[in-house]
C-alpha positions as CSV (number, residue, x, y, z in Angstrom):
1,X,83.8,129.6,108.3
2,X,86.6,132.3,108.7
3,X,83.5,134.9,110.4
4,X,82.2,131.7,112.8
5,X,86.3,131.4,113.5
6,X,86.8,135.4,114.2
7,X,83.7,135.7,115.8
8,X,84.7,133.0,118.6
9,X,88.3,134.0,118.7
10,X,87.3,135.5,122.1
11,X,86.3,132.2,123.8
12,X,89.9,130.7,122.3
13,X,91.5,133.5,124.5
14,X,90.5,131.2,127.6
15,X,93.0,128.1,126.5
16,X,95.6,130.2,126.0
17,X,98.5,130.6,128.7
18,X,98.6,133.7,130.8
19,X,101.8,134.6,130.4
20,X,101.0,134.8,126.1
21,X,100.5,138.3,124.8
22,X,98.1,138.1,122.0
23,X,98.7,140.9,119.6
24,X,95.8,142.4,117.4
25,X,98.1,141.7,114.4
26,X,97.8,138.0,115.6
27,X,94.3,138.2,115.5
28,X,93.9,139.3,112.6
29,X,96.5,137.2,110.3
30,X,95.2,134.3,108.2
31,X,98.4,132.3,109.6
32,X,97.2,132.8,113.4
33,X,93.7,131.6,112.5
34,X,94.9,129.0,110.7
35,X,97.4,127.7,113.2
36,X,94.5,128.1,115.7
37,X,92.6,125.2,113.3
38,X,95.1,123.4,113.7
39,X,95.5,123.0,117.0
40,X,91.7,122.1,117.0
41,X,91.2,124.9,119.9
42,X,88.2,124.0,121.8
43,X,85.8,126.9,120.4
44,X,86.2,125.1,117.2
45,X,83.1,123.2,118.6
46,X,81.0,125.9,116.9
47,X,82.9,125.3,113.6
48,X,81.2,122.4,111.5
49,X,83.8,119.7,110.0
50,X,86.1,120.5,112.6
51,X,87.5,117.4,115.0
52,X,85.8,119.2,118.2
53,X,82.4,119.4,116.1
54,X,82.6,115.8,115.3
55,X,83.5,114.4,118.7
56,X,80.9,116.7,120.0
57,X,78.0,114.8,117.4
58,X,79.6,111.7,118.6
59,X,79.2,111.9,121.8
60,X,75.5,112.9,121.3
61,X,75.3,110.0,119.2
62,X,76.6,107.8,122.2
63,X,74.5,108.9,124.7
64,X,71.5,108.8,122.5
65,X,72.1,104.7,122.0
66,X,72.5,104.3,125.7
67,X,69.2,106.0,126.4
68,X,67.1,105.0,123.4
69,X,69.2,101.1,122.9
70,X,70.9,99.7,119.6
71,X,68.7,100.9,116.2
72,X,66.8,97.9,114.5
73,X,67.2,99.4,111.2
74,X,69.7,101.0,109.4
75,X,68.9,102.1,105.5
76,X,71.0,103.7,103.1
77,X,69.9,104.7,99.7
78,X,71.9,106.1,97.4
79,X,71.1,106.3,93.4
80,X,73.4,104.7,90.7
81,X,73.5,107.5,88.4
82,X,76.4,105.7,86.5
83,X,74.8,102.7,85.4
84,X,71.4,105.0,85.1
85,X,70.9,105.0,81.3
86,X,67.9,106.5,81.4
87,X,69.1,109.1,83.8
88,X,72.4,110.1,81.7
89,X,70.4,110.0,78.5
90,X,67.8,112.8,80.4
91,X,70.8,114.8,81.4
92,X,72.5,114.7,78.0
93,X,69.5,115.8,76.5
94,X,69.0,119.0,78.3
95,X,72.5,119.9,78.8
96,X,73.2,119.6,74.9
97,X,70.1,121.5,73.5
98,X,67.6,118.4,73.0
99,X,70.3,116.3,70.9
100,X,69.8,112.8,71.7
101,X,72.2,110.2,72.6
102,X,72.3,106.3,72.4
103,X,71.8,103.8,75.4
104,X,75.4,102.2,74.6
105,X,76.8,105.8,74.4
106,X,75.4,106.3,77.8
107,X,76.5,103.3,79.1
């Protein structure tokens, strides 16, 4: 992330004031870059996780329901690995060298 950040330093120039000097000793100091994050400077956009990134995909995600309408289905999945006995017992086996362990142990 700190390359994607230094790499697009030079578009960040733009936002900046004219009447800021920006030193190369700026540039290159972890606390310049990282007050730059936090000011969520608008090359972030290129950064993912930042807030530009993220109200960049939601705008897509806006547009796209006006143009295609509301989706009809909506599915999550998502596995229960806790309450997986079966699972745990599986993954207590191979991590412990083929020792086996009880279904109430698991549980």
């Amino acid at each position: 992330m700190r390359v994607r950040v230094r790499d697009s330093l030079t578009v960040a120039f733009k936002h900046v004031s004219k009447n800021a000097n920006i030193t190369r000793q700026q540039i290159e100091s972890e606390e310049y870059i990282n007050g730059c994050i936090e000011n969520n400077l608008v090359f972030l956009r290129a950064i993912p996780n930042s807030t530009w990134y993220w109200s960049e995909r939601k705008r897509d995600l806006f547009s796209m329901i006006r143009q295609l309408g509301k989706p009809t289905v909506f599915l999550t999945m998502s596995a229960y690995e806790i309450g997986w006995t079966g699972l745990l017992q599986l993954l207590y086996k191979f991590k412990n060298e083929g020792r086996e362990i009880s279904k109430g142990a698991a549980a």
